[in-house]
DSSP file (Angstrom, degrees, kcal/mol; ACC not computed):
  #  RESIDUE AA STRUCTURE BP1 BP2  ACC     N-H-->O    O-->H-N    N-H-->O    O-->H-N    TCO  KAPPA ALPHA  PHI   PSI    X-CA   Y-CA   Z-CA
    1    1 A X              0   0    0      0, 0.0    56,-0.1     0, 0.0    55,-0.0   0.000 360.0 360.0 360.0 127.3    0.0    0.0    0.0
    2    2 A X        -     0   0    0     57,-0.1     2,-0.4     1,-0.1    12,-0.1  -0.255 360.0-115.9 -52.8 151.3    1.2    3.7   -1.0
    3    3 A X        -     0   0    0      1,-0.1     9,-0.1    10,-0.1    -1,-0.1  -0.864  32.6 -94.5 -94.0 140.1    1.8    6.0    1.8
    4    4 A X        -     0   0    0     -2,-0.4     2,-0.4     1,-0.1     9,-0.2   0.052  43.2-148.9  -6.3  95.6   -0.3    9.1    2.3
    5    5 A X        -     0   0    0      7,-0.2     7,-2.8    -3,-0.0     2,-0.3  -0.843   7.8-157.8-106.6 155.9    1.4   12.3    0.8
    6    6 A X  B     +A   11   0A   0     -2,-0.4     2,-0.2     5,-0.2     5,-0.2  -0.872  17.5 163.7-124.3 149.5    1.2   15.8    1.9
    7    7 A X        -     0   0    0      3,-2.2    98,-0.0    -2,-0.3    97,-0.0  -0.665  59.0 -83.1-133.7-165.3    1.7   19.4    0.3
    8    8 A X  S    S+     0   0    0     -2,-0.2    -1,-0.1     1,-0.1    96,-0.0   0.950 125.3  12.0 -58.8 -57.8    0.5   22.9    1.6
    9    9 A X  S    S+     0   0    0     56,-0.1    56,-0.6    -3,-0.1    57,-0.4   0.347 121.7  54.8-131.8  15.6   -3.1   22.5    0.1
   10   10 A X  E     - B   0  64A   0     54,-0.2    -3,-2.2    55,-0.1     2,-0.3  -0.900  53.8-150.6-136.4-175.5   -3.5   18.6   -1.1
   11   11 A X  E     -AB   6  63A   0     52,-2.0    52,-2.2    -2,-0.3     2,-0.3  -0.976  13.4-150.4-148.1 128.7   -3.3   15.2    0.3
   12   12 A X        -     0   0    0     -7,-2.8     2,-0.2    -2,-0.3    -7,-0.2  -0.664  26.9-179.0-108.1 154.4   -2.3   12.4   -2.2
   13   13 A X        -     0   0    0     48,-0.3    48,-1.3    -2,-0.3   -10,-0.1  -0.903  31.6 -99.0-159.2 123.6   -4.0    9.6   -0.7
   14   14 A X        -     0   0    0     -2,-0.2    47,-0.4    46,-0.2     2,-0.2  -0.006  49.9-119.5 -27.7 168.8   -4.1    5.2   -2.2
   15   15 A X        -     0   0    0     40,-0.4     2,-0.3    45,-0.1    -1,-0.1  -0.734  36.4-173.1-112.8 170.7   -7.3    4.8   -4.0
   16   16 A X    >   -     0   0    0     -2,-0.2     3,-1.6     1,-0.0     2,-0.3  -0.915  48.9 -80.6-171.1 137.7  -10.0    2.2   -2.7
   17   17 A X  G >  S+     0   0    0      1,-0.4     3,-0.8    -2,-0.3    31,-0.2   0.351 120.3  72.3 -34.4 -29.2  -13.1    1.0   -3.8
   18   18 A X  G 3  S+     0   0    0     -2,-0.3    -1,-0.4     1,-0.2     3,-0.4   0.834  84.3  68.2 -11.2 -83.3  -14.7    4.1   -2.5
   19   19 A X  G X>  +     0   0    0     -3,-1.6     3,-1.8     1,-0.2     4,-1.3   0.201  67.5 102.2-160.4 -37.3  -13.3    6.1   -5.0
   20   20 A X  H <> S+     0   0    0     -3,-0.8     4,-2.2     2,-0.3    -1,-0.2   0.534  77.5  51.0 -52.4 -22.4  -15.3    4.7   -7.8
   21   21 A X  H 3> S+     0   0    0     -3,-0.4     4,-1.5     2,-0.2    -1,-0.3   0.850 116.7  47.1 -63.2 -47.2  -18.0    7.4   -8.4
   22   22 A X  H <> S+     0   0    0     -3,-1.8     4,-2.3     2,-0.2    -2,-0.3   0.836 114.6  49.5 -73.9 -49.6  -14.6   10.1   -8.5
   23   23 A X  H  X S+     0   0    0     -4,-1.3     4,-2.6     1,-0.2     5,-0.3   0.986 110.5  50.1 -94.7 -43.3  -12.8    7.6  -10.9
   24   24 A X  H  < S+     0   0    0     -4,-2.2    -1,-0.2     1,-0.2    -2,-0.2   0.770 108.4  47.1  -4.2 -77.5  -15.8    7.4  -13.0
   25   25 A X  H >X S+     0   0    0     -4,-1.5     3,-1.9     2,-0.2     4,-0.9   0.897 113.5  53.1 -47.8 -67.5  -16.3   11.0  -13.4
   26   26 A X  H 3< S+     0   0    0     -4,-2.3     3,-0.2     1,-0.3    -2,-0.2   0.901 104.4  50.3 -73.5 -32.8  -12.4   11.5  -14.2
   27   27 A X  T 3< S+     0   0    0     -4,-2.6    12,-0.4     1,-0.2    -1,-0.3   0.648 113.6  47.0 -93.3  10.7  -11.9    9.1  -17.0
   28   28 A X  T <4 S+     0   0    0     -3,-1.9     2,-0.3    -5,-0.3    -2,-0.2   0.361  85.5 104.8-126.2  30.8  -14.7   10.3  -18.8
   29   29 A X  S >X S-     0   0    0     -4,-0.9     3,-3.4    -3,-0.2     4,-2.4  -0.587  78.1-120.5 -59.6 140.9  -13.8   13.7  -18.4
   30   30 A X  H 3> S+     0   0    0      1,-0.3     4,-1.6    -2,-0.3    -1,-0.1   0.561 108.1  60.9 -94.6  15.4  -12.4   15.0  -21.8
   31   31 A X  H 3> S+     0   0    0     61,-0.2     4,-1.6     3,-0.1    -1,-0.3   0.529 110.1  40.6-101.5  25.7   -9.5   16.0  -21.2
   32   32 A X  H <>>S+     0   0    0     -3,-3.4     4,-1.8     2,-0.2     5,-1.2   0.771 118.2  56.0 -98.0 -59.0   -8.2   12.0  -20.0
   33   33 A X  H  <5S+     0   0    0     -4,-2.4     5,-0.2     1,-0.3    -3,-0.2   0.668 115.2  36.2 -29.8 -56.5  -10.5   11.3  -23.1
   34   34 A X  H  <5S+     0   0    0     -4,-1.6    -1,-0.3    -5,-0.1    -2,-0.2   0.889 132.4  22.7 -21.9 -73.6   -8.1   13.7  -25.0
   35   35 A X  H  <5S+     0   0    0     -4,-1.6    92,-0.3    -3,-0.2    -2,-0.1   0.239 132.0  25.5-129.3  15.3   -4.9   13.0  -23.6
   36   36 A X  T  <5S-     0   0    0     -4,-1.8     2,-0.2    -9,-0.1    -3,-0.2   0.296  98.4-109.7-142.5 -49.2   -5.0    9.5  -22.1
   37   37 A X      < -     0   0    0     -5,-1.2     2,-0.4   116,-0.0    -3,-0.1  -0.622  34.8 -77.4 133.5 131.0   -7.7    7.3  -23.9
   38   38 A X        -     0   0    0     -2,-0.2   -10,-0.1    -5,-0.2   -11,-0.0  -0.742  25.1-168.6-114.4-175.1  -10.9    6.0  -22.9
   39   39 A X        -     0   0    0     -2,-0.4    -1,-0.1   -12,-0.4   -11,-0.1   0.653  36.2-122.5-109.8 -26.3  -10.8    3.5  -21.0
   40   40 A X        +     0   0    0      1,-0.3     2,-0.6   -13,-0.2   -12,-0.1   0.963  55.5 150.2  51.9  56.9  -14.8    2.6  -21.3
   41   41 A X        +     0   0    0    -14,-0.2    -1,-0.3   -17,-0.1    -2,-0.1  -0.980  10.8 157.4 -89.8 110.8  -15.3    2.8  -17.7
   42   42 A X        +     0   0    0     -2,-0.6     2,-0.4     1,-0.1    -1,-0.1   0.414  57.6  37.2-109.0   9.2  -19.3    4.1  -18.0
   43   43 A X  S  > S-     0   0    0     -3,-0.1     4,-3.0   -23,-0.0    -1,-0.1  -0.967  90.6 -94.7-158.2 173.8  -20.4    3.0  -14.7
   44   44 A X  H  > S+     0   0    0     -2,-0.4     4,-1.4     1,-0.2   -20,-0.1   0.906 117.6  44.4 -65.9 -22.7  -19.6    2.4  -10.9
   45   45 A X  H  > S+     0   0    0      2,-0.2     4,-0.6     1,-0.2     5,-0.2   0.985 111.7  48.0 -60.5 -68.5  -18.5   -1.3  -11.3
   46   46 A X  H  > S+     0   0    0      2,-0.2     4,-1.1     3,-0.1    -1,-0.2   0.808 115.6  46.6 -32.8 -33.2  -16.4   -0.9  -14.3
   47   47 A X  H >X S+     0   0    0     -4,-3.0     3,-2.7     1,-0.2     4,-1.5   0.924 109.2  57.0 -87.1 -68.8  -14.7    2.2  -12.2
   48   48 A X  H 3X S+     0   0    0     -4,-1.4     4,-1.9     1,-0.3     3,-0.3   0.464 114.5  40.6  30.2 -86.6  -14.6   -0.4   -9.0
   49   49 A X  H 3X S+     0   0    0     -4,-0.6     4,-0.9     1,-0.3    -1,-0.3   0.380 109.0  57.2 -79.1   2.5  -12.4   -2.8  -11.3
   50   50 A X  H <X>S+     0   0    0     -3,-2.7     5,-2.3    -4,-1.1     4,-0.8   0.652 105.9  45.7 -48.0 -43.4  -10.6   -0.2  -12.7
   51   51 A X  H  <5S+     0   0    0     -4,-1.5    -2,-0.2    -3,-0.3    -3,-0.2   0.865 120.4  46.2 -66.5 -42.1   -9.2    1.1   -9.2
   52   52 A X  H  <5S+     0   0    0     -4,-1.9     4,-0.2    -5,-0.3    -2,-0.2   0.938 123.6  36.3 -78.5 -29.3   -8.5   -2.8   -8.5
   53   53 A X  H  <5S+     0   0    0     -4,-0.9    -3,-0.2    -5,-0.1    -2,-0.2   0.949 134.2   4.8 -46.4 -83.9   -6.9   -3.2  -12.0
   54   54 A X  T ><5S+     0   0    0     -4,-0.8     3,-0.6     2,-0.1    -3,-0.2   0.679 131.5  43.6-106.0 -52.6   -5.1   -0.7  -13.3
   55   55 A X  T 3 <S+     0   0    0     -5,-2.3   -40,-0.4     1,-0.2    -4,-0.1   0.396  91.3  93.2 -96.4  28.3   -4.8    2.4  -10.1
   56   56 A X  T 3  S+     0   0    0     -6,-0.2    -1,-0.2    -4,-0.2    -2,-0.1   0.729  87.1  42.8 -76.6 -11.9   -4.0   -0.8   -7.3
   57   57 A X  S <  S-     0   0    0     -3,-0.6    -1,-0.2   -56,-0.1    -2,-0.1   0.728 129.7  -9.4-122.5 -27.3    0.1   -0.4   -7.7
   58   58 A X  S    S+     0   0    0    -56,-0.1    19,-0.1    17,-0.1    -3,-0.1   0.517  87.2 105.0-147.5 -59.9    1.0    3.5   -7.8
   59   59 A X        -     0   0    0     17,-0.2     2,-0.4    16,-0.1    16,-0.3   0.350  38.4-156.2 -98.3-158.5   -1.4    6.2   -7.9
   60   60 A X  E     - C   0  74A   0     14,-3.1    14,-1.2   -48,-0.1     2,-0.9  -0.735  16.5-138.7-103.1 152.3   -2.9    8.8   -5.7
   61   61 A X  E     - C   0  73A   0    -48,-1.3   -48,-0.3    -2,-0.4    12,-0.3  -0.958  24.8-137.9-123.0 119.7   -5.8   10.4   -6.0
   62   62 A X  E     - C   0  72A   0     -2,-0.9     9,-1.5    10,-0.8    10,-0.9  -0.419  23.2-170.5 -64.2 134.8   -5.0   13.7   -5.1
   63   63 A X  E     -BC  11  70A   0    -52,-2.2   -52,-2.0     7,-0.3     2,-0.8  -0.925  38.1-104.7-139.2 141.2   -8.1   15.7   -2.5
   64   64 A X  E >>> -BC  10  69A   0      5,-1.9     4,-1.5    -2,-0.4     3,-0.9  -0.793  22.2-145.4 -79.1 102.9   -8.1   19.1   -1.7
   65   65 A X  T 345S+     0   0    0     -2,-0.8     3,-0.4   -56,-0.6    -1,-0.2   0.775  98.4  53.3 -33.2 -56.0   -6.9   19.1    2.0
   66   66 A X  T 345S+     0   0    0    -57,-0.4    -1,-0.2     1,-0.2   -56,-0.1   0.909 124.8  25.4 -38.6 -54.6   -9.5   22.5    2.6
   67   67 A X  T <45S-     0   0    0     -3,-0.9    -1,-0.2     2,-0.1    -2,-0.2   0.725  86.5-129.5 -73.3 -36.4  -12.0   20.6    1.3
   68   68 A X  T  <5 +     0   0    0     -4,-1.5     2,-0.5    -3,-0.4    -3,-0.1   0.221  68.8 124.6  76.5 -14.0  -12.0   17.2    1.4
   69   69 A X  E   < -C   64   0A   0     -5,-0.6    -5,-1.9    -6,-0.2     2,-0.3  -0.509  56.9-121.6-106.0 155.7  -12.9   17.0   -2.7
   70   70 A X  E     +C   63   0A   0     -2,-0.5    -7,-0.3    -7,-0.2     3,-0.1  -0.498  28.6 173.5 -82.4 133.7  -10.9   15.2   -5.3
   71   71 A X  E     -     0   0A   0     -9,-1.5    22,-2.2     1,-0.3     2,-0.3   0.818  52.7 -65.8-123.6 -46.1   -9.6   16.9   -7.9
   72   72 A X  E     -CD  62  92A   0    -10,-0.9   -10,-0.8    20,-0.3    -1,-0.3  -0.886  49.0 -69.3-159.4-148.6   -7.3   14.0   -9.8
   73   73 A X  E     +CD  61  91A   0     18,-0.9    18,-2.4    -2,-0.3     2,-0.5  -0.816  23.3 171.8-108.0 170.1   -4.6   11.9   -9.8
   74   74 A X  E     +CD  60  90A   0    -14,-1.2   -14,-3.1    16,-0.2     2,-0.3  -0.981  15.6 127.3-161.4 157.4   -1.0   11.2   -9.9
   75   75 A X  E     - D   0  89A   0     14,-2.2    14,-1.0    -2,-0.5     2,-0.4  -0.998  51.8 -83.0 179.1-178.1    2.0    8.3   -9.6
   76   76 A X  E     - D   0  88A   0     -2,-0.3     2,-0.5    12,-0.2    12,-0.2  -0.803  35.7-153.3 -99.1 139.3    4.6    6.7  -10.8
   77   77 A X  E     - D   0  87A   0     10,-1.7    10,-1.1    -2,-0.4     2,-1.0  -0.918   9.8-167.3-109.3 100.8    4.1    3.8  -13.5
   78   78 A X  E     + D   0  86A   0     -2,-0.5     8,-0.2     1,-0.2    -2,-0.0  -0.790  64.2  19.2-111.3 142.8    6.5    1.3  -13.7
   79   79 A X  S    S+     0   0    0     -2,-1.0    -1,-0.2     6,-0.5     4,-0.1   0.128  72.9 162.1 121.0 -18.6    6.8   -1.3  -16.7
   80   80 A X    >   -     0   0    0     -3,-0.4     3,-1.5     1,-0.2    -1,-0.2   0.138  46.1-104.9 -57.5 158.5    4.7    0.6  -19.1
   81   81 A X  T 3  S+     0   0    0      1,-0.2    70,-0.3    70,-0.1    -1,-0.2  -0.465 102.9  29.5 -93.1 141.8    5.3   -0.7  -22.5
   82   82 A X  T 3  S+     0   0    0      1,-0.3    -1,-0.2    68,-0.1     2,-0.2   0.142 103.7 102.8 112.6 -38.0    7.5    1.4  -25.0
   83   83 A X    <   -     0   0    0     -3,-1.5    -1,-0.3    -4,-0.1     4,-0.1  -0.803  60.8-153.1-113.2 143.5    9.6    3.0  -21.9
   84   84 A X  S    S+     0   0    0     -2,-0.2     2,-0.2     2,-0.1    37,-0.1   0.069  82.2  20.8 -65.8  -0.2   13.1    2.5  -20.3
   85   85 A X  S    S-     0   0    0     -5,-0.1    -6,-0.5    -8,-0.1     2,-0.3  -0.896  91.5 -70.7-152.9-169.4   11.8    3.7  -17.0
   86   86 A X  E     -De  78 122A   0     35,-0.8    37,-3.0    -2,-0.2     2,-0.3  -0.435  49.1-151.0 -77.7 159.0    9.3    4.4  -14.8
   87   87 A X  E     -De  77 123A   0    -10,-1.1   -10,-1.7    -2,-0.3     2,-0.7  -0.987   9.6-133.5-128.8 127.5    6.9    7.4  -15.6
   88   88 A X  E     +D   76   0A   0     35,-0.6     2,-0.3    -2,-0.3   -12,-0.2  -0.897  26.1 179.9-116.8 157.2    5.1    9.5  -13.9
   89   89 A X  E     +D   75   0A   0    -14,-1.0   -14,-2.2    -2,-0.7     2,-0.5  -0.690   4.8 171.1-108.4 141.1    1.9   10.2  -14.8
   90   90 A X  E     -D   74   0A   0     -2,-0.3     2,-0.4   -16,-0.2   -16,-0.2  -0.920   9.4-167.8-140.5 176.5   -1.1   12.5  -13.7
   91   91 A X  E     -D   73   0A   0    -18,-2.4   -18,-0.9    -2,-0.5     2,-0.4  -0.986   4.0-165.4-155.5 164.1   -4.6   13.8  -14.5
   92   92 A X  E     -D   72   0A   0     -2,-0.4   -20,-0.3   -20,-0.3   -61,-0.2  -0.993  31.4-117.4-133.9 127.3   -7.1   16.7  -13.2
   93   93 A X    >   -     0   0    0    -22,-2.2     3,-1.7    -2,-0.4     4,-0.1  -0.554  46.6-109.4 -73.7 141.6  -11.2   16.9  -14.1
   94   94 A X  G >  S+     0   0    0      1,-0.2     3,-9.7     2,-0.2    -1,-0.1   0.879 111.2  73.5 -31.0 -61.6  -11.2   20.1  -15.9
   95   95 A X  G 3  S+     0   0    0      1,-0.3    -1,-0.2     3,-0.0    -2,-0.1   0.663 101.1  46.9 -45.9 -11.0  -13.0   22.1  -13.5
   96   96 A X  G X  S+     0   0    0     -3,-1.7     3,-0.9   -25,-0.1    -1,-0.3   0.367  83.1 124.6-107.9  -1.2   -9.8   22.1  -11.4
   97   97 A X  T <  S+     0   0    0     -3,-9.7    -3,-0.0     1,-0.2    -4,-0.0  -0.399  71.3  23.3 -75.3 162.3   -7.1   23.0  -14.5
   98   98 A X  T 3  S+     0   0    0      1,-0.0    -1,-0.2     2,-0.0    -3,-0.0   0.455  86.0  97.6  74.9   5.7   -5.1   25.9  -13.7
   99   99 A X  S <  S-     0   0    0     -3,-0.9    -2,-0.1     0, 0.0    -1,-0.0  -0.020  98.8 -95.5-112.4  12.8   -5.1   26.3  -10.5
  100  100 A X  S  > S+     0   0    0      1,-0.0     4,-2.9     3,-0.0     5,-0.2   0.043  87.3 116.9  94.4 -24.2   -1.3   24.5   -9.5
  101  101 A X  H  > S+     0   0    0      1,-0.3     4,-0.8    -5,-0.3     5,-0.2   0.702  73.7  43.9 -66.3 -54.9   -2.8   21.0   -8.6
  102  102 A X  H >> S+     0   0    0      2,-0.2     4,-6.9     3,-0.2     3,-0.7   0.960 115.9  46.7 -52.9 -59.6   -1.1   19.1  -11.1
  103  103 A X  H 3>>S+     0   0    0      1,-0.3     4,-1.7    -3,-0.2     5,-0.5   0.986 118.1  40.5 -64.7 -52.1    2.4   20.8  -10.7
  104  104 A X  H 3X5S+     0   0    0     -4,-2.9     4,-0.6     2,-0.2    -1,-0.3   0.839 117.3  51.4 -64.4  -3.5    2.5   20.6   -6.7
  105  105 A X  H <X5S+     0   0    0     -4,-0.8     4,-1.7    -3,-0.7     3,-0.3   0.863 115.9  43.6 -80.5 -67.3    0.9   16.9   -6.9
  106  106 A X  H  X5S+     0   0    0     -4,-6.9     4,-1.0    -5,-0.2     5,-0.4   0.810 105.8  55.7 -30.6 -65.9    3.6   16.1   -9.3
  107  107 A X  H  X5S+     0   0    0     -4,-1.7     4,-2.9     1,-0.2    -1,-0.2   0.924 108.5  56.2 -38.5 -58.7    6.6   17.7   -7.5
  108  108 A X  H  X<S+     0   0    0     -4,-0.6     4,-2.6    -5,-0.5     5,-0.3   0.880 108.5  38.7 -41.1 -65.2    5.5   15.4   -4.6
  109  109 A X  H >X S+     0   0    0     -4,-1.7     3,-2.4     2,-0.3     4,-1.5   0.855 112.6  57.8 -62.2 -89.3    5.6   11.8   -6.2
  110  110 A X  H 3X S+     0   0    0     -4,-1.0     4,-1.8     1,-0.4     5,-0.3   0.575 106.1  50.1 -77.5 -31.4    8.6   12.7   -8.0
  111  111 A X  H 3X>S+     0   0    0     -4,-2.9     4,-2.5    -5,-0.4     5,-0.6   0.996 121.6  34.5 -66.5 -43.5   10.2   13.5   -4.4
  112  112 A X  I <X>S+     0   0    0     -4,-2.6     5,-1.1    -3,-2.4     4,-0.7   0.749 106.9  63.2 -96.0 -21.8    9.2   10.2   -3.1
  113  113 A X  I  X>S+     0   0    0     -4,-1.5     4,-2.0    -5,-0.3     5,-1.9   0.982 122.1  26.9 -46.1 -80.4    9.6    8.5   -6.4
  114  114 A X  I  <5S+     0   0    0     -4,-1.8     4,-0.3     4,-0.3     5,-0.3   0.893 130.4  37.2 -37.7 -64.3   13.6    9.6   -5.7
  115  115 A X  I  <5S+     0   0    0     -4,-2.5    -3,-0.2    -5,-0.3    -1,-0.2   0.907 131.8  28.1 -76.8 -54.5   13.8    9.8   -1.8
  116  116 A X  I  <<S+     0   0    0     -4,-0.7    -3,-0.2    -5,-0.6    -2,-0.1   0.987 136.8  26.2 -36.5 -70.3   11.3    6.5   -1.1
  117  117 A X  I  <<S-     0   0    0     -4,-2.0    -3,-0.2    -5,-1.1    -2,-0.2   0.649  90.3-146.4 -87.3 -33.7   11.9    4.7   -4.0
  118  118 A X      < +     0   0    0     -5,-1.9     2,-0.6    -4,-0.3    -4,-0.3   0.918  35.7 158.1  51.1  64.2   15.1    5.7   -4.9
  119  119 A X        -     0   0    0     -6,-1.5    -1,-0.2    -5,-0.3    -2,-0.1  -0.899  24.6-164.7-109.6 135.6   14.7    5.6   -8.7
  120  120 A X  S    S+     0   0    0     -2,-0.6     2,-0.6     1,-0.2    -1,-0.1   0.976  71.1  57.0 -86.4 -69.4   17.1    7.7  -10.5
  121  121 A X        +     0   0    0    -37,-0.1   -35,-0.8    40,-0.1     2,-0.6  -0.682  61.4 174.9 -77.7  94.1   15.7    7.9  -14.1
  122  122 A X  E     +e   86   0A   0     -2,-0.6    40,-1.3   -37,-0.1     2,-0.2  -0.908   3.5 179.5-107.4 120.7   11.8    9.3  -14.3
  123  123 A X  E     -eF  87 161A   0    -37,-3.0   -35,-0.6    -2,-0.6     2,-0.3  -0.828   8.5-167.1-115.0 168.7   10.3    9.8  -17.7
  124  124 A X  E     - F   0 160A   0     36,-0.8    36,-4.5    -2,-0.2     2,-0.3  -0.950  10.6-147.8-156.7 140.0    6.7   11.1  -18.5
  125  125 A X  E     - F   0 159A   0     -2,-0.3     2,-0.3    34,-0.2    34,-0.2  -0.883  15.9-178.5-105.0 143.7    5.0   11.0  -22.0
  126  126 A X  E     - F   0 158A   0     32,-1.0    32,-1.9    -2,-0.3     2,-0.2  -0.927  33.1-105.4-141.1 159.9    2.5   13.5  -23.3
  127  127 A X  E >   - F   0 157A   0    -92,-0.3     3,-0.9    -2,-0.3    30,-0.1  -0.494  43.3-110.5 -90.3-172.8    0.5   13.8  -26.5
  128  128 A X  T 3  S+     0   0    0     28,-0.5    -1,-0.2     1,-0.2     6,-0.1   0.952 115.1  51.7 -53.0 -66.4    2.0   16.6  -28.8
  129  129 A X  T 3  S+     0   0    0      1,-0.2     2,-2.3    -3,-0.1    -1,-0.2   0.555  86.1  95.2 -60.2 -18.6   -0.7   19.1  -28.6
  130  130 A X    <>  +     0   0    0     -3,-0.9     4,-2.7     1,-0.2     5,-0.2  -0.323  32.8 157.0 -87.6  74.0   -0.8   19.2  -24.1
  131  131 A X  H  >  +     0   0    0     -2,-2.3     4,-1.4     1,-0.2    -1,-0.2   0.752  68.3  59.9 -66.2 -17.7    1.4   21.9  -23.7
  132  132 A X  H >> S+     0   0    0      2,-0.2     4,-3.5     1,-0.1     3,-0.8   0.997 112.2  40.9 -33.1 -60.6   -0.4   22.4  -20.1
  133  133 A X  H 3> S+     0   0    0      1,-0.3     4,-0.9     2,-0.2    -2,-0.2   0.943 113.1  55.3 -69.7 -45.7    0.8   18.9  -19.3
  134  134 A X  H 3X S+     0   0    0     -4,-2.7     4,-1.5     1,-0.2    -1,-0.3   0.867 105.3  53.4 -49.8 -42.9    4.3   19.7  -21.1
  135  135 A X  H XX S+     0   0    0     -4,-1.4     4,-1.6    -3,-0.8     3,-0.7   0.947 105.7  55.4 -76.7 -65.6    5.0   22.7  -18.8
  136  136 A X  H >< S+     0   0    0     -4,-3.5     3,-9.9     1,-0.3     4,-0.5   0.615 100.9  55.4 -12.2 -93.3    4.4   20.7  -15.7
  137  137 A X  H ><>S+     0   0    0     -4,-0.9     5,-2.9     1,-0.3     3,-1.1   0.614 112.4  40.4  -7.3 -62.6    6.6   18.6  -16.4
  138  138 A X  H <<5S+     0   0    0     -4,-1.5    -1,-0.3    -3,-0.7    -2,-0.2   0.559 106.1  64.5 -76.6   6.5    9.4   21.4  -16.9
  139  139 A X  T <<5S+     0   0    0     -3,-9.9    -1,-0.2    -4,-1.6    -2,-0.2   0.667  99.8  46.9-106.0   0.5    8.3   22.9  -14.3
  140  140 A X  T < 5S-     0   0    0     -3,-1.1    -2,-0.2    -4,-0.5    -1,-0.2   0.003 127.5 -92.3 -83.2  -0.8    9.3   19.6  -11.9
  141  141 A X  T   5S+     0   0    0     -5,-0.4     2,-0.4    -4,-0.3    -3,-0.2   0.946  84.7 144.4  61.0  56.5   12.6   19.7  -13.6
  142  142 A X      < -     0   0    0     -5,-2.9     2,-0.5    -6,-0.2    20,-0.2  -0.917  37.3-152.2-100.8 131.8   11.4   16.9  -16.5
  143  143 A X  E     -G  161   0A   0     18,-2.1    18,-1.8    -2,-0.4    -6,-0.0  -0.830  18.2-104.6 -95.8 153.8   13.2   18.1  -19.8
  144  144 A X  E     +G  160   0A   0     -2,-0.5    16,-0.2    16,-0.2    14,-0.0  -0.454  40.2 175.7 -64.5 138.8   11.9   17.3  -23.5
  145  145 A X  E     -     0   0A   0     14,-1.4     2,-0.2     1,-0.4    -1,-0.1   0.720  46.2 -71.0-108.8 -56.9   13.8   14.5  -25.3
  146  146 A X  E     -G  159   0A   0     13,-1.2    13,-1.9     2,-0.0    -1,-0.4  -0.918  52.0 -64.4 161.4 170.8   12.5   13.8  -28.1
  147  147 A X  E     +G  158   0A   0     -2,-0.2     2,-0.3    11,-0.2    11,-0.2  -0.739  51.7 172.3 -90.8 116.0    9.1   12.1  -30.3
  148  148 A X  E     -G  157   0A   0      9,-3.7     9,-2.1    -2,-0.4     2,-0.3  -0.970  35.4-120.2-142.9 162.9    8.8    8.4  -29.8
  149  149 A X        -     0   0    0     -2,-0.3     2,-0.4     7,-0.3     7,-0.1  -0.559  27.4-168.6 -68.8 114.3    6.1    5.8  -30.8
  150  150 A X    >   -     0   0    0      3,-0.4     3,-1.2     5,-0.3     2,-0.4  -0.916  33.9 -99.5-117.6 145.6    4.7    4.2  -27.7
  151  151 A X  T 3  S+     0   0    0     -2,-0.4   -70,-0.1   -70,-0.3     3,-0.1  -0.642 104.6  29.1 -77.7 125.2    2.5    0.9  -28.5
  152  152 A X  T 3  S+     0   0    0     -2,-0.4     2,-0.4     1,-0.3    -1,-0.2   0.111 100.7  97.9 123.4 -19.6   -1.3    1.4  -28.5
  153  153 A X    <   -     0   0    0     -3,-1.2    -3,-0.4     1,-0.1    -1,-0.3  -0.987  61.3-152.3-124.3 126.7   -1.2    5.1  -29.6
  154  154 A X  S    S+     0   0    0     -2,-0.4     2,-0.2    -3,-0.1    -1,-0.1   0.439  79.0  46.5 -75.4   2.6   -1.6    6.1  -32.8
  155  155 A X  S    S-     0   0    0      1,-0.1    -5,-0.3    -7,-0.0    -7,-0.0  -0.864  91.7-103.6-121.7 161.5    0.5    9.4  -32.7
  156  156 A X        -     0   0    0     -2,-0.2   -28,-0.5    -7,-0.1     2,-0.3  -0.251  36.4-128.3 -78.9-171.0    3.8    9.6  -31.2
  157  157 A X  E     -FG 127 148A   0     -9,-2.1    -9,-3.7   -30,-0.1     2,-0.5  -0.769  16.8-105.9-120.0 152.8    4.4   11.2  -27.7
  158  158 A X  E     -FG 126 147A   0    -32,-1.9   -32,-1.0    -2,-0.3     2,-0.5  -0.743  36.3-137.3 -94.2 133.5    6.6   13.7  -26.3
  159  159 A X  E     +FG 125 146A   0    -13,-1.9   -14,-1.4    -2,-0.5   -13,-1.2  -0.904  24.5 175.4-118.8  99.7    9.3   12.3  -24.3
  160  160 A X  E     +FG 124 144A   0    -36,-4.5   -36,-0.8    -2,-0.5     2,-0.3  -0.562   3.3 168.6-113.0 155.7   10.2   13.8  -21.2
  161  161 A X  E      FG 123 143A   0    -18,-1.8   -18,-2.1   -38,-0.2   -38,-0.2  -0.991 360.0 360.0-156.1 164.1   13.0   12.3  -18.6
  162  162 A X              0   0    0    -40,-1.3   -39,-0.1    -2,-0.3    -1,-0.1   0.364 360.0 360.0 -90.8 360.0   14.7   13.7  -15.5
């Protein structure tokens, strides 16, 4: 089980069968439609075995401490196919872009990715056009590599690595 992370104004927190109404809602928001794929989760089982599937091994879903409500997710991926390292990945339901959430979720896992985990090498893929997602990223201190072909997606990805 992931541990509990903390920032100033969120709390990254394991996901759990709970969750499924919130994971719902975020993979068929459009911009994970956009910029991750859907998944076909339309209802609260599917999202259920999606949280045991797929978010059981790394990420958080990130909550607004003030609040209590969840605004997205973020982790580390390791193994994905196509990559030489682990990656991390996030997402946010729209209503919440622009507001820091991404970059201070990010910064976090990427400390504990290093400091925890101790993995030296972090990469993160993006599609061309999410220059939101692209600035995070530099703004955690990922630089741009290059375009590569990842399997499953039909355009290539921007390829960022620590």
């Amino acid at each position: 089980m992931s541990p509990t992370l903390r920032t100033e104004r969120l709390t990254l927190t394991p996901p759990v069968a709970e969750d499924a109404a919130f994971v719902l809602e975020l993979l068929n928001d459009p911009g994970w439609i956009a910029n991750i794929g859907d998944r076909g989760v339309r209802d609260l089982d599917a999202a259920r075995d999606y949280i045991a599937e797929r978010f059981s091994k790394s990420p958080w879903f990130v909550v607004r401490t003030a609040d209590g409500e969840a605004v997205g997710m973020c982790g580390i991926v390791v193994g994905r196919e196509g990559l030489d390292s682990p990656d991390i990945g996030y997402a946010f339901l729209a209503r919440h872009a622009g507001q820091g959430y991404a970059t201070e979720a990010a910064a976090v896992v990427l400390a504990h990715a290093r400091e925890t985990l101790g993995l030296e090498k972090i990469a993160a893929v993006t599609s061309p056009g999410n220059t939101a997602s692209q600035r995070v990223l530099e703004k955690i201190g990922l630089r741009f590599v290059q375009m590569i072909d990842l399997p499953g997606y039909q355009e290539p990805s921007a390829y960022f690595t620590t």
